[in-house]
DRENTORKOL-3810 file (N, C-alpha, C; in nm, 4 decimals):
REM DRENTORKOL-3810
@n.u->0.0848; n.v->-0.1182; n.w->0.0000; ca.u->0.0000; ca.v->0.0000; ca.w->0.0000; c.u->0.0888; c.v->0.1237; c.w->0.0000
@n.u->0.0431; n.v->0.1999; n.w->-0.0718; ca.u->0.1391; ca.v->0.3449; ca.w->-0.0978; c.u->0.0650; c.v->0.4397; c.w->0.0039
@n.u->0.1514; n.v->0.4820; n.w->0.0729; ca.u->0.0816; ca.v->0.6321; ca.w->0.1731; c.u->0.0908; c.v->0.7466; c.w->0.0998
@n.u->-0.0178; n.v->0.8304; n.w->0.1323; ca.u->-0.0200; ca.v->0.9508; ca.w->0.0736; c.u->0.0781; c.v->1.0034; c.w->0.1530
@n.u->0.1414; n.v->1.1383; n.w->0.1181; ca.u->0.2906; ca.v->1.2244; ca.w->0.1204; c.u->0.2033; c.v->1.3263; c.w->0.1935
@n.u->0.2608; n.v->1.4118; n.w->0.3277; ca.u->0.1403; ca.v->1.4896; ca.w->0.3345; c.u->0.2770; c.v->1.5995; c.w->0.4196
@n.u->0.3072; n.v->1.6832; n.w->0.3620; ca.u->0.4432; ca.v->1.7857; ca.w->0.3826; c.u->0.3534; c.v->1.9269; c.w->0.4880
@n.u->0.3952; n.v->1.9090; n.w->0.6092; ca.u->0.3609; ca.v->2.0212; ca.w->0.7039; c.u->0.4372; c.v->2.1470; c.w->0.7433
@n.u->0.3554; n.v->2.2489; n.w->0.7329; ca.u->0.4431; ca.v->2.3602; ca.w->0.7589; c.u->0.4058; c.v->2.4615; c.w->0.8983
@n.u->0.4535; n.v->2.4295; n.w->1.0029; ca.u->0.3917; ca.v->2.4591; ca.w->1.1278; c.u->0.4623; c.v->2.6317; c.w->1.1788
@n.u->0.3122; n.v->2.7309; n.w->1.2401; ca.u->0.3520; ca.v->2.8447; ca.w->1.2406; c.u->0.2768; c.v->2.8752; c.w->1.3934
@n.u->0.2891; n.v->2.9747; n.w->1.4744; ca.u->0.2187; ca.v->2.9810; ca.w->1.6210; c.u->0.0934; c.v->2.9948; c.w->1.5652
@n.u->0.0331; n.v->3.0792; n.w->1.4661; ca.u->-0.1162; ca.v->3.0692; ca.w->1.4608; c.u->-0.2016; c.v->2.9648; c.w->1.3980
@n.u->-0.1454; n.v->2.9082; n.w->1.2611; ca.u->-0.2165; ca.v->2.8348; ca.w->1.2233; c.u->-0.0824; c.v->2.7702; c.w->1.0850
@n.u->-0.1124; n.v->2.6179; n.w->1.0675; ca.u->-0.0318; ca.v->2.5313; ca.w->0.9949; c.u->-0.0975; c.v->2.5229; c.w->0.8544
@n.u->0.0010; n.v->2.5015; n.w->0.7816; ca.u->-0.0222; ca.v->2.4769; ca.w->0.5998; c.u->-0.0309; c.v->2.3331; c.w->0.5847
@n.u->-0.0180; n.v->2.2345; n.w->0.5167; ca.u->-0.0646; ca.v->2.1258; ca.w->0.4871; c.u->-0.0450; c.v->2.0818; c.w->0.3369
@n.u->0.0519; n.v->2.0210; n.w->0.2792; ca.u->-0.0092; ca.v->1.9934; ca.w->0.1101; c.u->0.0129; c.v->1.8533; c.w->0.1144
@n.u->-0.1039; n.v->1.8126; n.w->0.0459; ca.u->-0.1456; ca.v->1.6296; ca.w->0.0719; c.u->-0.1561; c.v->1.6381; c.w->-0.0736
@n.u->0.0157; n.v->1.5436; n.w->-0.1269; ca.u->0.0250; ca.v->1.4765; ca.w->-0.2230; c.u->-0.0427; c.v->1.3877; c.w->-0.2433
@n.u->-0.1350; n.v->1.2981; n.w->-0.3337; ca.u->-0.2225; ca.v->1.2305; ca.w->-0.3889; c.u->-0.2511; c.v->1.2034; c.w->-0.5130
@n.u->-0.2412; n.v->1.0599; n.w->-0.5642; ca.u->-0.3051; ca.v->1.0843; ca.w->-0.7124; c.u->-0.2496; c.v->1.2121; c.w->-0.8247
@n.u->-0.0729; n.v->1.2067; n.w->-0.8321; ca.u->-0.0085; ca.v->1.2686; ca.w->-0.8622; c.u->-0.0580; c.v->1.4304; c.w->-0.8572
@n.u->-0.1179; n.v->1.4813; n.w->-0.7425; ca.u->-0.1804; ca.v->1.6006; ca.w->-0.7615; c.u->-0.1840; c.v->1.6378; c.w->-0.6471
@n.u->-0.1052; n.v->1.8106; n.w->-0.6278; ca.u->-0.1008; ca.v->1.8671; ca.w->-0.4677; c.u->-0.2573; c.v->1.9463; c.w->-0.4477
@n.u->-0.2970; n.v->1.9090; n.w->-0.2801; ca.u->-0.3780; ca.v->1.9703; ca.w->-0.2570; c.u->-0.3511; c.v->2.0333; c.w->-0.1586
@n.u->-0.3135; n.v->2.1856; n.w->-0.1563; ca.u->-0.2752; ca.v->2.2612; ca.w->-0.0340; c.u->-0.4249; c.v->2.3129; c.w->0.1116
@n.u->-0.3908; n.v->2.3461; n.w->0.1859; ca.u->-0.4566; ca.v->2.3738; ca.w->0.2837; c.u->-0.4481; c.v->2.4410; c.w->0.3741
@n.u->-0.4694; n.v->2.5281; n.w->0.4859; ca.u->-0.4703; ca.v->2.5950; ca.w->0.5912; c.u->-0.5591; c.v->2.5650; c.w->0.7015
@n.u->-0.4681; n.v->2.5385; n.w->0.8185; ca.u->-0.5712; ca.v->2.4870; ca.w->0.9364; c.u->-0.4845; c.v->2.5979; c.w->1.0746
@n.u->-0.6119; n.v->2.6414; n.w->1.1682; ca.u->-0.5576; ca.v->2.6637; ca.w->1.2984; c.u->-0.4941; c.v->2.5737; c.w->1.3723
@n.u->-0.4063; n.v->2.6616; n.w->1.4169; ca.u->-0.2279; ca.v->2.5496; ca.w->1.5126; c.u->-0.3497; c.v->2.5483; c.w->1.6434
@n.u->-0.4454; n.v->2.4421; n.w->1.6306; ca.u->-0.5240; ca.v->2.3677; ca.w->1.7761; c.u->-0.5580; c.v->2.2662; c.w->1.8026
@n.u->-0.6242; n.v->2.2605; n.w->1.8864; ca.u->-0.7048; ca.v->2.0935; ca.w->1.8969; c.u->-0.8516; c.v->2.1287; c.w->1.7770
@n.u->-0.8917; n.v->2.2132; n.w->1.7552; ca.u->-0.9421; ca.v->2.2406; ca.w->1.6290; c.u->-0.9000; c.v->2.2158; c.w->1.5325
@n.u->-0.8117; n.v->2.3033; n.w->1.5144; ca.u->-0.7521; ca.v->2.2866; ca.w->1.3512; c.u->-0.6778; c.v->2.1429; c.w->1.3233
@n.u->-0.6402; n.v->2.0524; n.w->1.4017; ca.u->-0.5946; ca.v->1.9331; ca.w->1.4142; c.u->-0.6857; c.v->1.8283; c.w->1.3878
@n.u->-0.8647; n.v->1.8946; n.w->1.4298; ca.u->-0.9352; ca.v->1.7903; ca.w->1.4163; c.u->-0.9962; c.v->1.8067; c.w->1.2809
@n.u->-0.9709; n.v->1.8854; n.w->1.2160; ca.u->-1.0514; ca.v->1.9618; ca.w->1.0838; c.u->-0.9128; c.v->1.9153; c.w->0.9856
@n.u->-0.8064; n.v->1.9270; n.w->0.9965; ca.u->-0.6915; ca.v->1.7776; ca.w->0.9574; c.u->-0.7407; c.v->1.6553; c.w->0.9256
@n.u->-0.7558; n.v->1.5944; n.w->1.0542; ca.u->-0.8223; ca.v->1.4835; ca.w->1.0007; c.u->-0.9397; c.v->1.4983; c.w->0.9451
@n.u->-1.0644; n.v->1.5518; n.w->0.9864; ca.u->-1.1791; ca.v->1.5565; ca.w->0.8883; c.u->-1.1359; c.v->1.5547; c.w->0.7642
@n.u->-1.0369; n.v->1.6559; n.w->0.6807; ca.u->-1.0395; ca.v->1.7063; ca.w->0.5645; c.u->-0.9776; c.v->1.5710; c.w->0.5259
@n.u->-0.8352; n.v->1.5157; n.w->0.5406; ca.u->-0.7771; ca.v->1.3913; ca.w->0.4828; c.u->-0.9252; c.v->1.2589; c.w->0.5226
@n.u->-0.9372; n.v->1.2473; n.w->0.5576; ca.u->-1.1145; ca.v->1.1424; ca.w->0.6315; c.u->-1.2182; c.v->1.1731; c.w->0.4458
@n.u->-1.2011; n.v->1.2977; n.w->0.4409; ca.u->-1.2780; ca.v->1.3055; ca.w->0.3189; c.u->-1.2615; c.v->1.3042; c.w->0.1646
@n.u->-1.1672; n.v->1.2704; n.w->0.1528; ca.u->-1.0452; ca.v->1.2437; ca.w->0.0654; c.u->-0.9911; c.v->1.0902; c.w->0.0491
@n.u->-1.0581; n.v->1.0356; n.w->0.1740; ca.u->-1.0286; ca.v->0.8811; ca.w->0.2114; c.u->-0.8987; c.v->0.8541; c.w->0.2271
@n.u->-0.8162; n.v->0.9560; n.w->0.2975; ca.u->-0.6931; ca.v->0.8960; ca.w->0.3408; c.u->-0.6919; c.v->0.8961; c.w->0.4926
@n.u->-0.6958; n.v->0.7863; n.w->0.5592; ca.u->-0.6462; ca.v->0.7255; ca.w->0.6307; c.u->-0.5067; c.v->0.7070; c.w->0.6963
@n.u->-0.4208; n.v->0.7111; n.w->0.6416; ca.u->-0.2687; ca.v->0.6924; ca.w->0.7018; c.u->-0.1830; c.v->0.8029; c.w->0.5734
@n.u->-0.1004; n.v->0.8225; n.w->0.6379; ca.u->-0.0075; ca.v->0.9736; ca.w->0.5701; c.u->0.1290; c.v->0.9149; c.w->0.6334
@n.u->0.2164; n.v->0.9653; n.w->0.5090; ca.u->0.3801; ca.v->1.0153; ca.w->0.5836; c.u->0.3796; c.v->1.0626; c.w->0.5271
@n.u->0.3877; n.v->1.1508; n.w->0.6543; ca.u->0.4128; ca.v->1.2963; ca.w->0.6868; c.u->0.5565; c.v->1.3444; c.w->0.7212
@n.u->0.5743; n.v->1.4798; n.w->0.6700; ca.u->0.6970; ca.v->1.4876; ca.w->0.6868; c.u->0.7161; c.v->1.6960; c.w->0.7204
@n.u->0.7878; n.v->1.6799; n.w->0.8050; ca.u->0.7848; ca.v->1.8523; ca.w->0.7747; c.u->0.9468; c.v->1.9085; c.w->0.8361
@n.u->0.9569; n.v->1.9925; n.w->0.8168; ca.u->1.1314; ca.v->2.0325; ca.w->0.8555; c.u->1.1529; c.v->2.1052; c.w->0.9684
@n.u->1.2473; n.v->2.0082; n.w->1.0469; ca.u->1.2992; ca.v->2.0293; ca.w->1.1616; c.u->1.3197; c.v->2.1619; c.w->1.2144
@n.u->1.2897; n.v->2.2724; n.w->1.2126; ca.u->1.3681; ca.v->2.4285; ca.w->1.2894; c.u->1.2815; c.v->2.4568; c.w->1.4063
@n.u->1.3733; n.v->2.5917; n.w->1.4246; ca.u->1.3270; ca.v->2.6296; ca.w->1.5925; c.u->1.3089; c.v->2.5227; c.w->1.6882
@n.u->1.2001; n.v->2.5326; n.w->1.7919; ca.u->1.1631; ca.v->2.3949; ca.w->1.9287; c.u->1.1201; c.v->2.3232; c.w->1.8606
@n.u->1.0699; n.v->2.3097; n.w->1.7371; ca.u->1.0155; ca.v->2.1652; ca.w->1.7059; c.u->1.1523; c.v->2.0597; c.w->1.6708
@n.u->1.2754; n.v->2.1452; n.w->1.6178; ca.u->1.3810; ca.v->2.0511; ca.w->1.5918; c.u->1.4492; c.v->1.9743; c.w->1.7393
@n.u->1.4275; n.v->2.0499; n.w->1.8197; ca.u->1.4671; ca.v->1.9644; ca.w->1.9669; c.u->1.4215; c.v->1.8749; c.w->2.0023
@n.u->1.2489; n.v->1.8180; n.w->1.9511; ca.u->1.1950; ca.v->1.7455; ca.w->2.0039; c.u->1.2391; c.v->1.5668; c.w->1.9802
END
């Protein structure tokens, strides 16, 4: 099974999102919350993806983790 590619770009207010698929990017914007996290999954849920690697680039505190 091939996972969809799903490249994150995380900011204090709100994160970008582009979910490679079916050779075709679909970009996005969600609030950095337990909201905008759950409207994440809704949106990939409706799209019928299920499982993602995900990938996004290490800087600032998120690279420490």
């Amino acid at each position: 099974m091939m996972l969809s590619k799903l490249g994150i770009d995380v900011a204090k207010h709100d994160f970008e999102v582009a979910l490679w698929r079916e050779e075709k990017l679909r970009p996005k914007k969600f609030e950095n919350s337990v909201v905008g996290f759950h409207a994440l999954s809704a949106w990939l849920a409706q799209r019928g993806v299920h499982q993602v690697h995900a990938v996004m680039e290490a800087t600032g505190t998120f690279g420490s983790l």
